[in-house]
Wavefront OBJ file of the C-alpha trace (Angstrom):
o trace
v 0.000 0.000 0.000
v 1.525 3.471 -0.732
v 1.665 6.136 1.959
v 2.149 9.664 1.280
v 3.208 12.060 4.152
v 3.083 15.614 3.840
v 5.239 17.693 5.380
v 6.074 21.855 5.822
v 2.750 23.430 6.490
v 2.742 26.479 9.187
v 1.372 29.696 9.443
v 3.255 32.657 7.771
v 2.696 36.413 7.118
v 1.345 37.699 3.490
v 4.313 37.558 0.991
v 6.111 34.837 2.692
v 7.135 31.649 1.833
v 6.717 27.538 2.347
v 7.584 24.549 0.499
v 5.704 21.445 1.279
v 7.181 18.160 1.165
v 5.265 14.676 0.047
v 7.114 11.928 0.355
v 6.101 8.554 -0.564
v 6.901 5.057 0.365
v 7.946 3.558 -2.360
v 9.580 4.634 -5.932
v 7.804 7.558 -7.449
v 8.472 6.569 -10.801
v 5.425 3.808 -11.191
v 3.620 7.260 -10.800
v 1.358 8.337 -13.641
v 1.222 11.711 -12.311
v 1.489 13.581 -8.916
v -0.465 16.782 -7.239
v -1.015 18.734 -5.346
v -5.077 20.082 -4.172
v -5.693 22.415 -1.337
v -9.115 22.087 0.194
v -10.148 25.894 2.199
v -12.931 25.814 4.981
v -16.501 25.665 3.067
v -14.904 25.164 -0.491
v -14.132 21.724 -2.610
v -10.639 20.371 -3.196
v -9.390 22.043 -5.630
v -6.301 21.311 -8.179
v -3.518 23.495 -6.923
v -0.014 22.106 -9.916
v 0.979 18.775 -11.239
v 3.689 16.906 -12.662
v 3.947 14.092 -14.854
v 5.720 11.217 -15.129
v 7.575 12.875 -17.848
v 8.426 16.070 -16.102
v 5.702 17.959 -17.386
v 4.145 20.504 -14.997
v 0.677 22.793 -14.688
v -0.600 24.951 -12.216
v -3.833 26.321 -11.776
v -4.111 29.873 -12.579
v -4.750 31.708 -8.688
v -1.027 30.140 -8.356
v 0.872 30.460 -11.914
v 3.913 32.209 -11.212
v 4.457 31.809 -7.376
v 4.329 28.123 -7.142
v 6.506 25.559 -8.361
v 6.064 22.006 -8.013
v 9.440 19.876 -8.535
v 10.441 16.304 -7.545
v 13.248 14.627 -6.070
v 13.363 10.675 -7.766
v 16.558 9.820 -5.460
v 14.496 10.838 -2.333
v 10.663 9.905 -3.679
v 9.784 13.069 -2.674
v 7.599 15.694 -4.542
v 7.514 19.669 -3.559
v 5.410 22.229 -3.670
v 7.377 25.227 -3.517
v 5.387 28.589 -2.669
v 6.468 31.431 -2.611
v 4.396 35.303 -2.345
v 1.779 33.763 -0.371
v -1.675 35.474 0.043
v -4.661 35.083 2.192
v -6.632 33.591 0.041
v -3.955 30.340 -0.514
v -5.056 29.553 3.247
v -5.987 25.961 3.205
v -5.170 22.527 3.898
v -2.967 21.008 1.540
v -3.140 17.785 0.070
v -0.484 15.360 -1.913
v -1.875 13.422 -4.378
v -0.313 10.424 -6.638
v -2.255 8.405 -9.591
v -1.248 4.713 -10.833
v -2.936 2.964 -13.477
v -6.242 3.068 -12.016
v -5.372 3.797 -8.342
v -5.577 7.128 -6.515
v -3.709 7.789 -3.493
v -3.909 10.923 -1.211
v -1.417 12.010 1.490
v -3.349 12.808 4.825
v -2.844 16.922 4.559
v -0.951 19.668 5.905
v -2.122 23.017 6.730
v -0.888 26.325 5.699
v -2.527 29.458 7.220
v -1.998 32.669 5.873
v -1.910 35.710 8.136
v -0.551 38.565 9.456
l 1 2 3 4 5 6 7 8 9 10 11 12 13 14 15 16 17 18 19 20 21 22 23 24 25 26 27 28 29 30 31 32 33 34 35 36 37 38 39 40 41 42 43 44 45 46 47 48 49 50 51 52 53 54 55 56 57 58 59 60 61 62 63 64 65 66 67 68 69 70 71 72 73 74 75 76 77 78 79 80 81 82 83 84 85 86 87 88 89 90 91 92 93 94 95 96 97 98 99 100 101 102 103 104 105 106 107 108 109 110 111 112 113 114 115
């Protein structure tokens, strides 16, 4: 069974920056893709940037250009990099990895916002 762990969440001041860590238990390669989704309170899970297997990477639009999700193969270990931080990205944050036909979700980490 896979396990994702999140890691790298806090609470920091408008403009500042985190970078979450997912790491997962085994090799991230037999990964079709991998996400990340933020859920806020009263609001759905929402796509937040994925890569591919390939190295291919999008982002959702509220995020282009502050966010940057990478990987690390050596270390199975994706990040979400995120940088200019606003209100509005409060939320908890959620790693997500697809196989075949398999979905797997990290158990979240929360980043809060605020001055």
């Amino acid at each position: 069974q896979v396990q994702l762990v999140e890691s790298g969440g806090g609470l920091v001041q408008p403009g500042g920056s985190l970078r979450l860590s997912c790491a997962a238990s085994g090799s991230i390669f037999s990964f079709n893709y991998m996400a990340w989704y933020r859920q806020a309170p009263q609001k759905q899970r929402e796509l937040v940037a994925v890569i591919l297997s390939g190295g291919t990477t999008n982002y959702a639009d509220p995020v282009k250009g502050r966010f940057t999700i990478s990987r690390d193969n050596a270390k199975n270990t994706v990040y979400l990099q995120m940088n200019s931080l606003k209100p509005e990205d409060t939320a908890v944050y959620y790693c997500n990895a697809y196989r075949n036909t398999t979905t797997f979700w990290g158990q979240g980490t929360q980043v809060t916002v605020s001055s």
